[in-house]
C-alpha positions as CSV (number, residue, x, y, z in Angstrom):
1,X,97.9,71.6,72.7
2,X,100.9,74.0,72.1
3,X,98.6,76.8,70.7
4,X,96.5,76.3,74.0
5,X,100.1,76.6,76.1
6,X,100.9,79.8,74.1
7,X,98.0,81.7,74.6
8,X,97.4,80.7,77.9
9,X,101.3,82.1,78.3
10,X,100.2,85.4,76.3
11,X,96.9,85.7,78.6
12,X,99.1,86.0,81.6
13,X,102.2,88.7,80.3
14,X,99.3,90.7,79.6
15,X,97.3,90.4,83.0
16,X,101.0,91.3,84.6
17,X,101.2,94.1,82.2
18,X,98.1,95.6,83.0
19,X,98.8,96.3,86.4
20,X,101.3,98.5,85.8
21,X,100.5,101.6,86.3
22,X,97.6,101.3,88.3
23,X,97.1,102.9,92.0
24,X,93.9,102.5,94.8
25,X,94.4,103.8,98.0
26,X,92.5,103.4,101.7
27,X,91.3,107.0,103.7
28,X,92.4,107.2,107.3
29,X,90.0,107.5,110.3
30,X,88.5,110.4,110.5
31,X,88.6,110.6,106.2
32,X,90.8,114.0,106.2
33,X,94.0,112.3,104.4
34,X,94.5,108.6,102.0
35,X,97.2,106.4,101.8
36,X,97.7,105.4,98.1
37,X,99.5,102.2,97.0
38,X,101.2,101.6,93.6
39,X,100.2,98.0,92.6
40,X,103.0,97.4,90.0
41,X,105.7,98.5,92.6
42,X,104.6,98.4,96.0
43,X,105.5,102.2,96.7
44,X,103.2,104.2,99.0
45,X,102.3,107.8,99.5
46,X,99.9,110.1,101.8
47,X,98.2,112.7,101.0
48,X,96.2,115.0,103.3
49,X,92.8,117.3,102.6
50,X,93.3,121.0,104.0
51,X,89.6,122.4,103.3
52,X,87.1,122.4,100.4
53,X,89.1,125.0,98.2
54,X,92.2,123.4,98.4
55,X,93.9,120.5,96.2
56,X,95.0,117.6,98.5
57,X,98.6,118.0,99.4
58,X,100.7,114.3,98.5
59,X,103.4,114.0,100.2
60,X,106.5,112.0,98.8
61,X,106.4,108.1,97.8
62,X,108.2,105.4,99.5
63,X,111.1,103.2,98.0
64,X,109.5,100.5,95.6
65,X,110.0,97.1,95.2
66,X,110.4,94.4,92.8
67,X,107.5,94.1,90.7
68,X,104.6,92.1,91.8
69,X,100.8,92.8,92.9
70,X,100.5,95.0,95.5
71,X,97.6,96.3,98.2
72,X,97.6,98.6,100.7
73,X,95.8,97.3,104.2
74,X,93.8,100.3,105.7
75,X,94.1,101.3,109.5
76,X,93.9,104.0,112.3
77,X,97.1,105.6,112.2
78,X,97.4,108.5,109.8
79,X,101.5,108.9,109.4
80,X,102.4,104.6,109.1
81,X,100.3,102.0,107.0
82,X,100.8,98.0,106.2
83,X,101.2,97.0,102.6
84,X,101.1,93.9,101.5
85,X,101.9,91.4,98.2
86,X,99.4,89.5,97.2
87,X,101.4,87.1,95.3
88,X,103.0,85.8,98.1
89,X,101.2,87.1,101.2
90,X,104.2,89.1,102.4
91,X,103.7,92.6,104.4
92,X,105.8,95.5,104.9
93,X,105.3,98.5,107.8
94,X,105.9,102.4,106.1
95,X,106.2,105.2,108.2
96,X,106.1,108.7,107.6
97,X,108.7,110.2,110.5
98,X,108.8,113.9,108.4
99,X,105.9,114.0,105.8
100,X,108.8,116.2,103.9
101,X,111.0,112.9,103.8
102,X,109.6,109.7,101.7
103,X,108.1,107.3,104.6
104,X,111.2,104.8,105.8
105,X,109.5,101.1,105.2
106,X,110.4,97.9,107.1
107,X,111.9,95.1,105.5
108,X,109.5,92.7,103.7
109,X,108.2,89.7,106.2
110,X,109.6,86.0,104.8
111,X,107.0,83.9,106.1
């Protein structure tokens, strides 16, 4: 019964390691720019498309947070985006107010 308890144990530091690290990110109307999340962290980014022969331009991340498992919740506006933690269904609100500037993010919601 105790080996079943440790590897069950060892099964889940490794899930919770493997997200580290590891980004996804939701295109804004119209497709021409992405917000990408950081799963590990929470911190969130933009970048924007400026024609065929250029490289998208990324703009700088947000503050992150304490580790967890992150998601980003796509929407309409191009410069602000929700983000949420899945573990315990809490969402934040990041704004971009100078794409120069990393976006200013809301406190985390408690309920």
């Amino acid at each position: 019964m105790k080996s079943i308890v440790l590897i069950a144990a060892l099964v889940a530091a490794n899930t919770v390691m493997a997200a580290d690290g590891q980004y996804s990110g939701v295109s804004t109307k119209g497709n021409l720019s992405v917000w990408r999340v950081n799963h590990s962290n929470g911190a969130v980014s933009l970048c924007s498309f400026e024609g065929h022969k250029n490289e998208p331009s990324c703009y700088p991340w947000s503050t992150g947070g304490q580790p967890g498992n992150y998601q980003i919740i796509g929407g309409d506006d191009v410069l602000s985006t929700w983000r949420i933690n899945a573990t315990n269904g809490f969402v934040s609100l990041c704004e971009y107010k100078e794409v120069s500037e990393p976006p200013i993010c809301t406190p985390w919601s408690t309920q």
